[in-house]
C-alpha positions in Angstrom: -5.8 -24.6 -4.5 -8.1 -21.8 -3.9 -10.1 -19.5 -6.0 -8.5 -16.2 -6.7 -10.2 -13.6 -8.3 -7.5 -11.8 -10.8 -7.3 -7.7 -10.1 -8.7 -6.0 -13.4 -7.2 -2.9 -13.5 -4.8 -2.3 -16.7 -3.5 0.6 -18.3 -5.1 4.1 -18.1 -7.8 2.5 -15.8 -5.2 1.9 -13.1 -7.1 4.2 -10.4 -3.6 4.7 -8.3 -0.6 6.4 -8.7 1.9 7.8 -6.2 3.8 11.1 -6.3 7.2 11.2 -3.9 7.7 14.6 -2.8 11.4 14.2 -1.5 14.6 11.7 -0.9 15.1 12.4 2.9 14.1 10.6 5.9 13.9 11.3 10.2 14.4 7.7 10.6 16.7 4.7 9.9 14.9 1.2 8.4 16.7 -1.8 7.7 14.9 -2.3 4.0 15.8 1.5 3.2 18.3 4.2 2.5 15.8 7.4 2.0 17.4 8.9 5.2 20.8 9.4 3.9 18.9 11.6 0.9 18.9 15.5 0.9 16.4 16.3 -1.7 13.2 18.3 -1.1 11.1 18.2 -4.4 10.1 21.6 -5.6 6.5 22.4 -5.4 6.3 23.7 -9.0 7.5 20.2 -10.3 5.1 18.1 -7.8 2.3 19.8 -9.8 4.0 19.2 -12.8 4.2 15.4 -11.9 0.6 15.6 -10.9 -0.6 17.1 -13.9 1.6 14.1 -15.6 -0.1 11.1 -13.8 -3.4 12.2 -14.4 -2.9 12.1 -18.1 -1.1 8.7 -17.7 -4.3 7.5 -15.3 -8.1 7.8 -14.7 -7.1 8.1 -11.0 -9.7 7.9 -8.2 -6.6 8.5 -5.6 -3.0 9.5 -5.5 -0.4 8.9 -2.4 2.3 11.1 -1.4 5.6 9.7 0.0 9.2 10.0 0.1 11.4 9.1 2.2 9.4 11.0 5.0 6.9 13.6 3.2 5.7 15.2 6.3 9.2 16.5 6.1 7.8 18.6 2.9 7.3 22.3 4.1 4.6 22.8 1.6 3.0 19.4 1.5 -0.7 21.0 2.6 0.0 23.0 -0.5 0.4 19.5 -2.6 -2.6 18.3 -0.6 -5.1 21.0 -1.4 -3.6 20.4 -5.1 -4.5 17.5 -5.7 -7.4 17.5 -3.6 -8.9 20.5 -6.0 -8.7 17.8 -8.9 -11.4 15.3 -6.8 -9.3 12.7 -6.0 -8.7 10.6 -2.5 -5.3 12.1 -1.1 -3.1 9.5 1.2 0.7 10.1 2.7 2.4 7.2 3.8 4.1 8.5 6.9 6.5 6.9 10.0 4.3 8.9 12.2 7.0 10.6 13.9 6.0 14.4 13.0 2.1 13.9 13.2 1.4 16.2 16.0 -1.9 17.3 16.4 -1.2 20.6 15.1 0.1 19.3 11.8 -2.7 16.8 11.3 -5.0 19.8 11.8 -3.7 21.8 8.8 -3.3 18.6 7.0 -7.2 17.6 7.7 -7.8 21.1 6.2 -6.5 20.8 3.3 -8.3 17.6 2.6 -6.0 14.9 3.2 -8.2 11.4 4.0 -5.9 8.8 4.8 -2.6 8.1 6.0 -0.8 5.1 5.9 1.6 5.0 9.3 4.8 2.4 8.6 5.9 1.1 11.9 8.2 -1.9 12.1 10.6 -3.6 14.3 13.7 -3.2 12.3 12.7 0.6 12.4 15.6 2.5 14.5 12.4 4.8 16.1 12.7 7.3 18.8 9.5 6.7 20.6 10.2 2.8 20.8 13.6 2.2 21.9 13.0 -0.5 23.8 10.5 -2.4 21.7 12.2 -5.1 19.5 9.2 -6.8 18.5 5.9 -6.4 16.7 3.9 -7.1 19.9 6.0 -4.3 21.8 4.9 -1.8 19.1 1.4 -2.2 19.8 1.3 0.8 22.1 2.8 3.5 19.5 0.7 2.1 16.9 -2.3 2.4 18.6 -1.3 6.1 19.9 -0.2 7.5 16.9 -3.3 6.1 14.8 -6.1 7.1 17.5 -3.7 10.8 17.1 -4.6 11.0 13.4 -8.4 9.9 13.7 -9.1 12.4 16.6 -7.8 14.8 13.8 -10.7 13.8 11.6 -8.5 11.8 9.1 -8.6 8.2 8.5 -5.8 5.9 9.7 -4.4 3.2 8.4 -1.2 1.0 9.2 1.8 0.0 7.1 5.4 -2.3 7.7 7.5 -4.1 5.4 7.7 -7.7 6.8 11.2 -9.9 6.5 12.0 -13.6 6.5 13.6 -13.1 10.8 10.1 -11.0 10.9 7.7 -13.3 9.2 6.6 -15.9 12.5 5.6 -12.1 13.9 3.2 -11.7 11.2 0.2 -13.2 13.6 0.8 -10.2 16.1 0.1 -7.7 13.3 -3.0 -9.0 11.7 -4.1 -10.0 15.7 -3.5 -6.4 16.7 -5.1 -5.2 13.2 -8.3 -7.3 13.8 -8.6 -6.5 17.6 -9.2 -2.8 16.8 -11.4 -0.3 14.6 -8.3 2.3 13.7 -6.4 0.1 11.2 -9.5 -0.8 8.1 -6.5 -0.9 6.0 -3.2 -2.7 6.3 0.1 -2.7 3.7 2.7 -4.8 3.8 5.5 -4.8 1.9 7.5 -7.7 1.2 11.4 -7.4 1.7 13.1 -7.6 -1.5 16.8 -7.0 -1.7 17.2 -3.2 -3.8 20.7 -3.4 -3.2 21.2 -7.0 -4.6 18.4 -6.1 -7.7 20.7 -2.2 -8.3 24.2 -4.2 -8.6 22.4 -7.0 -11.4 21.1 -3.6 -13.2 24.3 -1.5 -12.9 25.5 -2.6 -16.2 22.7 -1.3 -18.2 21.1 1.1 -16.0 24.1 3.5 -14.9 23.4 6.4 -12.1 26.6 8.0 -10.3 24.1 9.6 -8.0 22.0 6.5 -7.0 21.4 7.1 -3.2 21.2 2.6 -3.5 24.6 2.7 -3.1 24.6 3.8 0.2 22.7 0.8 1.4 23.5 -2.8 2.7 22.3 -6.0 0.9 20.0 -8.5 2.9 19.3 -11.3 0.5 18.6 -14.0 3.1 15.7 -11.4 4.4 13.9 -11.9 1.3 10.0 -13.1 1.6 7.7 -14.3 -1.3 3.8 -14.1 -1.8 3.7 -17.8 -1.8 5.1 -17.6 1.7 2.1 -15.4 2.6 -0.5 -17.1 1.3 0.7 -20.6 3.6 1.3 -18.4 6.3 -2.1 -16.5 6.5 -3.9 -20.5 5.3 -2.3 -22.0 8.3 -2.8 -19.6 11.4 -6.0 -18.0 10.0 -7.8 -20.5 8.0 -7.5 -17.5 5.1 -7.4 -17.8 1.4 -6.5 -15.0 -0.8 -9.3 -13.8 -2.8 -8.0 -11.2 -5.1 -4.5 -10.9 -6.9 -2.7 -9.2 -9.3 -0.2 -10.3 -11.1 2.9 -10.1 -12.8 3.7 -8.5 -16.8 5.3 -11.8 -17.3 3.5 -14.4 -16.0 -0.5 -14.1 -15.0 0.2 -16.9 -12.5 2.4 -15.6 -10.2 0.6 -13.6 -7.5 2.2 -10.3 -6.8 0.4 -8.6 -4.7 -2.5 -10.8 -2.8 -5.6 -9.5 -0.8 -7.3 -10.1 2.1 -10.7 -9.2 3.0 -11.9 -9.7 6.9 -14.6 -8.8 9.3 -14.1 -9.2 12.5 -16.5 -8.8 16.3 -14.0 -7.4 18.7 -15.4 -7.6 22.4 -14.2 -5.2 25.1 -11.4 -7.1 26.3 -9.9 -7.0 22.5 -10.5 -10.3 21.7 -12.2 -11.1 18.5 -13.9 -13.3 15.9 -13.8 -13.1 12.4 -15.4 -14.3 9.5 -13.7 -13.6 6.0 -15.4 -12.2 3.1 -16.9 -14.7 0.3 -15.4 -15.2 -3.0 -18.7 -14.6 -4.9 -19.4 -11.6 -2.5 -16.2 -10.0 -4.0 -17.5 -11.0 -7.4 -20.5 -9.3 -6.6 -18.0 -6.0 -5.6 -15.8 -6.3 -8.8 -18.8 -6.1 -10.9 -20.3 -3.0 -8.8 -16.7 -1.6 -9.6 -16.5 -2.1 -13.1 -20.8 -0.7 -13.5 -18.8 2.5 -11.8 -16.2 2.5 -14.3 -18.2 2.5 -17.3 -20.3 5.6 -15.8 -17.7 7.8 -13.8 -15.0 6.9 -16.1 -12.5 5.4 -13.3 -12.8 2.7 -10.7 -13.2 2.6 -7.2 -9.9 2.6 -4.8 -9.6 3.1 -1.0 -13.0 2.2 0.1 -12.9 1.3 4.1 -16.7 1.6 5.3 -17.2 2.7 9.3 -21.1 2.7 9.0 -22.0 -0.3 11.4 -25.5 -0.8 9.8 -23.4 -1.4 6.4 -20.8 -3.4 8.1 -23.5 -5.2 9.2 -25.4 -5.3 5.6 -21.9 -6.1 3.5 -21.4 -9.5 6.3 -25.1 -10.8 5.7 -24.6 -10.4 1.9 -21.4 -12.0 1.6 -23.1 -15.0 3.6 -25.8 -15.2 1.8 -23.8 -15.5 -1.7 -21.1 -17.9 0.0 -23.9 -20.1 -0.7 -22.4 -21.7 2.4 -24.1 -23.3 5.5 -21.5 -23.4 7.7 -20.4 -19.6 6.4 -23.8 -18.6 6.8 -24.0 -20.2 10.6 -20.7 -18.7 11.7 -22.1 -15.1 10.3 -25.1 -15.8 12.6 -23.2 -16.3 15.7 -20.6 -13.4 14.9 -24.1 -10.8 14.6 -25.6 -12.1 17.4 -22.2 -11.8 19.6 -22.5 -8.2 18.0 -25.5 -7.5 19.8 -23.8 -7.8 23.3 -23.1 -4.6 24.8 -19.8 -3.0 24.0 -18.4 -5.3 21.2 -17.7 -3.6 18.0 -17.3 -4.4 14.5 -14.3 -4.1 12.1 -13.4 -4.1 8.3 -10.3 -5.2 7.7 -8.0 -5.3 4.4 -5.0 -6.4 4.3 -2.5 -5.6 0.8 0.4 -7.8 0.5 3.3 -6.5 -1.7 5.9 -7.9 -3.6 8.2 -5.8 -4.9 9.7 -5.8 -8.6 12.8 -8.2 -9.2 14.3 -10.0 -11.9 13.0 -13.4 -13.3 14.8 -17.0 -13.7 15.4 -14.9 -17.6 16.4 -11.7 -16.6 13.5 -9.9 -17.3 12.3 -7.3 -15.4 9.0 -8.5 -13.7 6.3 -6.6 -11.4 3.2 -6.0 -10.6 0.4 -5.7 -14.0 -0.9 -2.2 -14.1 1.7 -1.6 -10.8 -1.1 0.1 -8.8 1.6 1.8 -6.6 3.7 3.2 -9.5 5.5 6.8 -9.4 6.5 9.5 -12.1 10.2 10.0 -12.4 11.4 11.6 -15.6 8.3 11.8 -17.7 8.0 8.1 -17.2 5.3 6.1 -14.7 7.5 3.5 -13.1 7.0 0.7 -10.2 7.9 2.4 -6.9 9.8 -0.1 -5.4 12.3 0.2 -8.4 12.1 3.6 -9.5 15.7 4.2 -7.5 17.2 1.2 -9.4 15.7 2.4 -12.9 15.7 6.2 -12.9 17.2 8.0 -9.9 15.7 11.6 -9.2 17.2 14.0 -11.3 17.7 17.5 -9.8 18.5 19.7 -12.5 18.1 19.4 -16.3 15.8 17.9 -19.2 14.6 14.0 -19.3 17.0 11.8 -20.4 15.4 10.4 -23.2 17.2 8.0 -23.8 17.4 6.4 -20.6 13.5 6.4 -21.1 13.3 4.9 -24.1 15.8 2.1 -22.5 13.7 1.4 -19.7 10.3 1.1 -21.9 12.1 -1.4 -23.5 12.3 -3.0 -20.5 8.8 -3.8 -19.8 7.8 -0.5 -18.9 5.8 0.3 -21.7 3.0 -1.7 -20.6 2.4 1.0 -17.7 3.1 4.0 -19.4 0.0 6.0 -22.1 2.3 7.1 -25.2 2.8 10.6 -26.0 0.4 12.7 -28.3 1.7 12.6 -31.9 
């Protein structure tokens, strides 16, 4: 079994949150149901839910989504918002709307990432024929030059199912065979539909937009299935890990670290980084945390020279000969004229769900947790757990239900 460094973000000092801005989508995905939503957020009560998180969080970034929230007429406004607070600002996007145009006022406003979700069980436009990862390559690789010609960093996104999972290679090959994805996030397919009908007895919603969807059970894919996945066709261990509120063994969300040489013809070699190397980062983080007051999140260098620096070091502290020979052949095939280097991170997710108890378990400190109701709760269950309300107060005690459920541990308690 491999070493696995254990993510040490908790409570307040989680340095993430992310704020949906509606529940309506231009496109249909298999895992989803946002496009059968109406609802466009207000911009007064975004800022309200901004002002929220950052009592709730030290945040160092904060990610807009949906459904679609390029769909948001007045997203730049939430943009330059949060922006003015000196956080990182990401939207996790299906590319469909990014015209240059949009990215331009978008860039702006100060908007530094965005995640673009393309998948083959995606109903897209622009791919019609495609029914494979592989056969998406093109429109990933148009839309994410699109955004970084625009002066915005790209990254890529998909959820990944059980019929999708022997596909997985083309992703992380395409990923590691270009500079335009440093950061990729998968989510793993868990079954809301299946998790909403367990919950309906204590968590009751007659407006729950999960009802709309279908149930896919046997689509359903684990960390553990990852981690043997990426061991045997890359050679990879996971280095860093969070995991759950009820059990710090399991391994909810798992991370991958990679450098790669890509030569002209966009085929590559890679070298991952070192366990103590990331050691070595951790403790940089938490030296930042103790003066700034929050921790690093979303850091993808482009410099080459420290691309270059960041592969030596985590040689060198591998304390490795063989590591430290296969970083000297991958810097001198850098050298060569036109090859490149690439920083790669890949962030595999798995969603909340219920335990062999029937507890509710997910990720410690959810990094990718959401405000709904005056309450931070995990994204990937915050349709199950507290539906968006349109109109009227917080339903207290639906809140004080749901703490009760585990949620306490992500939530900062009210003043007095």
């Amino acid at each position: 079994m491999s070493k696995s460094i254990v993510g040490h973000f908790k409570g307040k000092d989680t340095p993430h949150i992310l704020i949906e801005v509606n529940q309506k989508c231009n496109l249909s995905c298999k895992a989803c149901y946002k496009n059968r939503g109406t609802y466009t957020k207000p911009l007064a009560l975004i800022k309200e839910e901004v002002d929220f998180a950052f009592t709730q969080r030290n945040l160092e970034a904060v990610t807009l989504a949906g459904g679609e929230p390029t769909l948001h007429p007045e997203l730049h406004e939430v943009i330059r918002y949060i922006k003015a607070k000196g956080v990182k600002v990401n939207v996790l996007s299906n590319g469909l709307t990014l015209t240059d145009e949009l990215l331009r006022q978008y860039n702006n406003a100060g908007l530094d990432f965005i995640h673009v979700h393309v998948d083959s069980h995606q109903k897209r436009p622009d791919a019609v024929h495609a029914r494979t990862e592989k056969e998406l390559d093109p429109i990933r690789d148009e839309i994410l030059k699109r955004i970084k010609r625009n002066g915005i960093m790209p990254a890529l996104s998909l959820t990944l199912y059980k019929s999708t999972l022997s596909q997985l290679r083309d992703v992380v090959d395409y990923v590691l065979a270009t500079e335009y994805a440093p950061c990729v996030l998968v989510t793993l397919y868990s079954d809301t539909r299946g998790l909403s009908e367990k919950f309906s007895k204590r968590v009751k919603s007659s407006k729950n937009i999960i009802k709309t969807s279908k149930s896919h059970g046997e689509e359903e894919v684990l960390g553990a299935d990852i981690e043997a996945y990426m061991k045997q066709h890359y050679g990879l261990d996971c280095l860093l890990h969070y995991s759950s509120n009820k059990d710090t063994n399991a391994k909810r969300w798992l991370f991958y670290i990679v450098l790669s040489i890509i030569r002209p013809d966009k085929t590559f070699e890679y070298i991952s980084a070192s366990y103590n190397y990331l050691k070595f980062q951790m403790a940089l983080d938490k030296l930042h945390n103790a003066i700034k007051k929050r921790y690093n999140f979303a850091i993808f260098p482009e410099s080459k020279a420290l691309l270059v620096f960041a592969m030596v070091l985590s040689a060198l502290m591998s304390l490795q000969p063989r590591t430290i020979a296969t970083t000297a052949r991958l810097l001198w095939m850098l050298m060569k004229p036109g090859n490149t280097i690439s920083f790669n991170q890949f962030y595999f997710q798995q969603p909340a769900g219920l335990n062999e108890n029937g507890e509710l378990e997910f990720c410690a400190a959810c990094p990718d947790a959401t405000i709904r109701n005056g309450l931070v709760v995990p994204v990937c269950v915050a349709d199950v757990l507290s539906p968006v309300i349109e109109k009227g107060p917080n339903d207290e005690k639906r809140n004080r239900m749901l703490l009760d459920l585990g949620l306490d541990s992500i939530n900062v308690p009210k003043a007095g």
